[in-house]
C-alpha positions as CSV (number, residue, x, y, z in Angstrom):
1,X,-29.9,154.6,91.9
2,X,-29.1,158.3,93.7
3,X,-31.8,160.1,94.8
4,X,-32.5,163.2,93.3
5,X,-32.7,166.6,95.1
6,X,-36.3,166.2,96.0
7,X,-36.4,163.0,97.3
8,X,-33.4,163.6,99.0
9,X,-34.9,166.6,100.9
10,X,-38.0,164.5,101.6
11,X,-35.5,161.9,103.3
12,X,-33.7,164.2,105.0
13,X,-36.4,165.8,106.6
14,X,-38.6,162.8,107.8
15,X,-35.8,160.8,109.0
16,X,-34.7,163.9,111.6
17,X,-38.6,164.2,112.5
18,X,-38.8,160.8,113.1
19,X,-35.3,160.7,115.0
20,X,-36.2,163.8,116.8
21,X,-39.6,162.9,118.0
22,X,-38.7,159.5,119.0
23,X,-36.1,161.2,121.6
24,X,-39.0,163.4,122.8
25,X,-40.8,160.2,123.4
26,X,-37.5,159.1,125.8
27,X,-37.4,162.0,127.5
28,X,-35.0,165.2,127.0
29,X,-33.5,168.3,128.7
30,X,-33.1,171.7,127.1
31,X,-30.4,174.2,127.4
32,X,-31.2,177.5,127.0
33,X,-28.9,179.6,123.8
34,X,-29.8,183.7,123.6
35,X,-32.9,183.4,125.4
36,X,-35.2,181.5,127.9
37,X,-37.3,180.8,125.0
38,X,-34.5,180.3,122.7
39,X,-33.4,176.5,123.6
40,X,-32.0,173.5,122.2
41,X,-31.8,170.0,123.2
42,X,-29.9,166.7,121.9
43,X,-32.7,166.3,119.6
44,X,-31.8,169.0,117.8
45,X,-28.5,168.1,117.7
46,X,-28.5,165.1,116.6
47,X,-31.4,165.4,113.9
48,X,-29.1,167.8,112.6
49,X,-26.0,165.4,112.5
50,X,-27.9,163.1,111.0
51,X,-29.2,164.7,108.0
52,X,-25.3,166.7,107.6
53,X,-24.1,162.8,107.6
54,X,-26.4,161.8,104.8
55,X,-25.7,165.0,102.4
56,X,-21.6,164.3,103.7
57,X,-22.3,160.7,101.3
58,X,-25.0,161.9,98.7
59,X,-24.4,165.5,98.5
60,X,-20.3,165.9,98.8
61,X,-19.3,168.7,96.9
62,X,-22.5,170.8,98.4
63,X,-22.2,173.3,101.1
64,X,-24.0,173.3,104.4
65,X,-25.3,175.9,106.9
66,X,-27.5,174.5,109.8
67,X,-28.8,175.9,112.8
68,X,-27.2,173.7,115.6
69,X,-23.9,174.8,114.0
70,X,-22.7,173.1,110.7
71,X,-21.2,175.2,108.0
72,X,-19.4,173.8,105.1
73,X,-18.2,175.3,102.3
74,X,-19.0,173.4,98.9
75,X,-17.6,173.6,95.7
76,X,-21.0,173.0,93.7
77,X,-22.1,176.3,94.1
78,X,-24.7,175.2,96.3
79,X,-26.3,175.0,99.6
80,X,-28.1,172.9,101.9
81,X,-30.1,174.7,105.0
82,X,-30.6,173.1,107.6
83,X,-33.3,173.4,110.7
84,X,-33.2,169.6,111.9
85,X,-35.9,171.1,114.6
86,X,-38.0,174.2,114.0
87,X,-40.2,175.0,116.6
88,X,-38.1,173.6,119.5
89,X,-40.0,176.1,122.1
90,X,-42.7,173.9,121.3
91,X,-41.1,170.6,120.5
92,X,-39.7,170.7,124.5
93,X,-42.8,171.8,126.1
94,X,-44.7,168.7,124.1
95,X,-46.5,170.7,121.6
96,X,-47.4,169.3,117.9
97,X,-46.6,172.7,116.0
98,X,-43.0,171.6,115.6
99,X,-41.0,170.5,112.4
100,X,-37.8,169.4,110.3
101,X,-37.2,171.3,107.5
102,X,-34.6,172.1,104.6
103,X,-33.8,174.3,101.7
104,X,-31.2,173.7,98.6
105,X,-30.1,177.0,97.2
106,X,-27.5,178.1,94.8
107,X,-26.9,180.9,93.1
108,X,-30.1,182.1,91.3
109,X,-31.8,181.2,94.9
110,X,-33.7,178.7,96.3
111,X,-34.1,175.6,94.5
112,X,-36.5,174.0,96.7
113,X,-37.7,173.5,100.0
114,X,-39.0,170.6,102.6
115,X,-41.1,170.5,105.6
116,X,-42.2,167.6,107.5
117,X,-44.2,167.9,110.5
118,X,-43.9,164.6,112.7
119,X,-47.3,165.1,115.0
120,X,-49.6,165.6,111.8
121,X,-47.2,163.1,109.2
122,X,-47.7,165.6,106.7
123,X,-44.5,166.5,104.0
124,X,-44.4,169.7,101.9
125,X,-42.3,169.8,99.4
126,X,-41.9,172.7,96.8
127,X,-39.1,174.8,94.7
128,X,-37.8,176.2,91.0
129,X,-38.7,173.1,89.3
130,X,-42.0,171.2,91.8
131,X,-45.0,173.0,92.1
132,X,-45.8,172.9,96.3
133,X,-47.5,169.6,97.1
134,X,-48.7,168.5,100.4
135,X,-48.0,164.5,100.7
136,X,-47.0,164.0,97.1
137,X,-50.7,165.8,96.3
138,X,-50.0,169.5,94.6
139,X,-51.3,172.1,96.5
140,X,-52.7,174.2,93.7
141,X,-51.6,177.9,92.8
142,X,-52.8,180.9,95.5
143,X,-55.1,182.9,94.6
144,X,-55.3,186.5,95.0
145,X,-57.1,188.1,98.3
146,X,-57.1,191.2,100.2
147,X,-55.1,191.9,103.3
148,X,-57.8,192.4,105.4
149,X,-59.2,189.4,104.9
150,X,-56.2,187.0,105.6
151,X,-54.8,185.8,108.8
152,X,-51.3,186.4,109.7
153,X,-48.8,184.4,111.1
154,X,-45.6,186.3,112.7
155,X,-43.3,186.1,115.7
156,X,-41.8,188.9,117.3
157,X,-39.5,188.6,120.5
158,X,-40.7,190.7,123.5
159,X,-37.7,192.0,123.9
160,X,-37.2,193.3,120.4
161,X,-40.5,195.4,121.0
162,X,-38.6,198.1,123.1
163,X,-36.8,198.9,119.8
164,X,-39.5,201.4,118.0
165,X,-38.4,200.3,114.8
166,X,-39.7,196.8,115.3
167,X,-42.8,197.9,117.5
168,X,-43.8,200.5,115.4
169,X,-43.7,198.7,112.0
170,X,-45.3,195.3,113.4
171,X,-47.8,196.7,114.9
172,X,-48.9,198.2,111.8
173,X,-48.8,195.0,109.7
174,X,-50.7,193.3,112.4
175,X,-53.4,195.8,112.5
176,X,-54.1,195.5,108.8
177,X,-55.0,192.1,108.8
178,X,-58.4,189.9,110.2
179,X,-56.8,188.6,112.7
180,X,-52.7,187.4,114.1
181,X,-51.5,184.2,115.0
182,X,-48.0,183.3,117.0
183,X,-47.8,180.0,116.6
184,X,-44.0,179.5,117.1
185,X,-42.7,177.5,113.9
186,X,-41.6,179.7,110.6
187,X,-41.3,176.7,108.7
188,X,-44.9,175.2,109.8
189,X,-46.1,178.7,109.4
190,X,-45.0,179.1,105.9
191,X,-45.9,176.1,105.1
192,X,-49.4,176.4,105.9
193,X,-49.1,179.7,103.9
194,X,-48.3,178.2,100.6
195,X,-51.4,175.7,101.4
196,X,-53.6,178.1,101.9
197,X,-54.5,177.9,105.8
198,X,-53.0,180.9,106.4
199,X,-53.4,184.1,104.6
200,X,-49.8,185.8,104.8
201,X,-46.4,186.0,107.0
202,X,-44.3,188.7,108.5
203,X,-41.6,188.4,111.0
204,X,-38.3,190.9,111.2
205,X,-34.5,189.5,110.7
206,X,-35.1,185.9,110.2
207,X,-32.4,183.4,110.0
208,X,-31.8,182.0,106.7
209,X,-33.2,178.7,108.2
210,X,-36.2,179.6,109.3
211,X,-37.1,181.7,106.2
212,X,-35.4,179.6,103.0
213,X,-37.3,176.3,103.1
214,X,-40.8,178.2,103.3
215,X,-40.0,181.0,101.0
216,X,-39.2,178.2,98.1
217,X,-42.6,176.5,99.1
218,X,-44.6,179.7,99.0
219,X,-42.7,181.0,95.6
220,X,-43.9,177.1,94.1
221,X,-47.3,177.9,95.2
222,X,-47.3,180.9,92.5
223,X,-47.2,183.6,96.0
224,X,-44.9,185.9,96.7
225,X,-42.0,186.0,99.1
226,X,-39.7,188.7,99.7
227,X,-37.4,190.6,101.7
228,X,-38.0,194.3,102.6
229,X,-35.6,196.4,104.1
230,X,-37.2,199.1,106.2
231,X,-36.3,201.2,109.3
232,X,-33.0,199.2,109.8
233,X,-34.5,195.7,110.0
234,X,-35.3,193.0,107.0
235,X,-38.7,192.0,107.1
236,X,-39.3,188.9,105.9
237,X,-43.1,188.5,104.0
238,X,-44.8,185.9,102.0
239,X,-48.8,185.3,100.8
240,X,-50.6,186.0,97.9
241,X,-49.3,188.4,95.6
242,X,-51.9,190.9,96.1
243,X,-52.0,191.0,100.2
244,X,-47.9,191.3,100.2
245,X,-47.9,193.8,98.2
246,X,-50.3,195.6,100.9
247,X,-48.2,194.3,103.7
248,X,-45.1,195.6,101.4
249,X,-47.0,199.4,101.2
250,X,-48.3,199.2,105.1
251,X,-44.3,198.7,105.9
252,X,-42.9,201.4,104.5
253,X,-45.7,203.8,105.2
254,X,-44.8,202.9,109.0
């Protein structure tokens, strides 16, 4: 019997955590892409080749965008997005906060949205039609809270924070909340949003694979996820309805 969407995702993404941790366990080099802090590694690489093989059999008429490269066009009307390693910063220098993840969009937007974090075993899975669970157990719906009281997660690059447009405006969302993190993985981040371990998200111009897979899991946990344009840049924020709609009025006040 074919697997549907969901378990499909949930496939895809533990079987490039596994693959990809289990070549950090062998030993791996990194080559560096726009950045020193901007790397990749065969682990990435072939994660990513591995889960674009499995949709080329399941998943044929489908399109494909991945980070390491792959983009196909479908003729389903939708997409697979791939980030066979999120976090690779981390992943190289032996850290746990690293992950696979995946989003299936179409038209309308996303459809859903899978995380697996090899380190910790845990599996998120959420979108249109699955409520956000954590390990097959739903995560509940978030609740309203205030900005101030949440944490943030966020990245910014240091270079970026010569341009005043990104300094000006992130340093305002950051100093409107209890307290930052930079933790270094969207997709973990975002997916400890829509659990509820962290209060809210910002970051400027992210890629569509570091913002698609968590943005389905936060929407399925009944929060909010949106793009704001502002001062030449899309910001990217999720949370609870109430404390984005603060970080939404903080942005454009800045």
């Amino acid at each position: 019997m074919s697997r549907t969407d969901a378990e499909l995702a949930v496939h895809l993404v533990r079987e490039a955590g596994a693959l990809a941790a289990s070549m950090r366990a062998g030993g791996l080099d990194a080559e560096q892409k726009t950045s020193i802090s901007d790397v990749v590694t065969a682990a990435d690489h072939a994660a990513e080749e591995l889960i674009t093989s499995i949709l080329a059999t399941e998943r044929p008429e489908d399109g494909l965008l991945g980070e390491e490269g792959t983009e196909r066009d479908g003729s389903s009307g939708r997409r697979w997005v791939i980030d066979p390693v999120d976090g690779t910063y981390n992943f190289f220098s032996g850290l746990a906060y690293w992950c696979s993840a995946i989003a299936l969009e179409d038209a309308d937007g996303p459809v859903l949205g899978a995380v697996h974090q090899p380190v910790t075993g845990e599996t998120w899975l959420g979108g249109r039609d699955h409520p956000t669970s954590l390990d097959e157990v739903p995560v509940g719906q978030l609740a309203d809270r205030p900005l101030g009281e949440c944490s943030l997660a966020t990245y910014v690059h240091p270079v970026t924070l010569e341009d005043p447009d990104v300094r000006d405006v992130w340093l305002a969302l950051v100093g409107s909340v209890a307290t930052p993190r930079i933790l270094g993985s969207g997709s973990c981040d975002l997916a400890s949003v829509a659990g509820g371990r962290i209060g809210v998200w910002a970051q400027h111009s992210a890629p569509d694979w570091d913002w698609l897979p968590g943005q389905a899991l936060v929407r399925a946990a009944g929060g909010r996820a949106e793009v704001v344009e502002h001062r030449g840049h899309r910001w990217h924020l999720a949370g609870n309805d109430q404390a984005v709609g603060e970080l939404i009025q903080r942005l454009e006040s800045s």
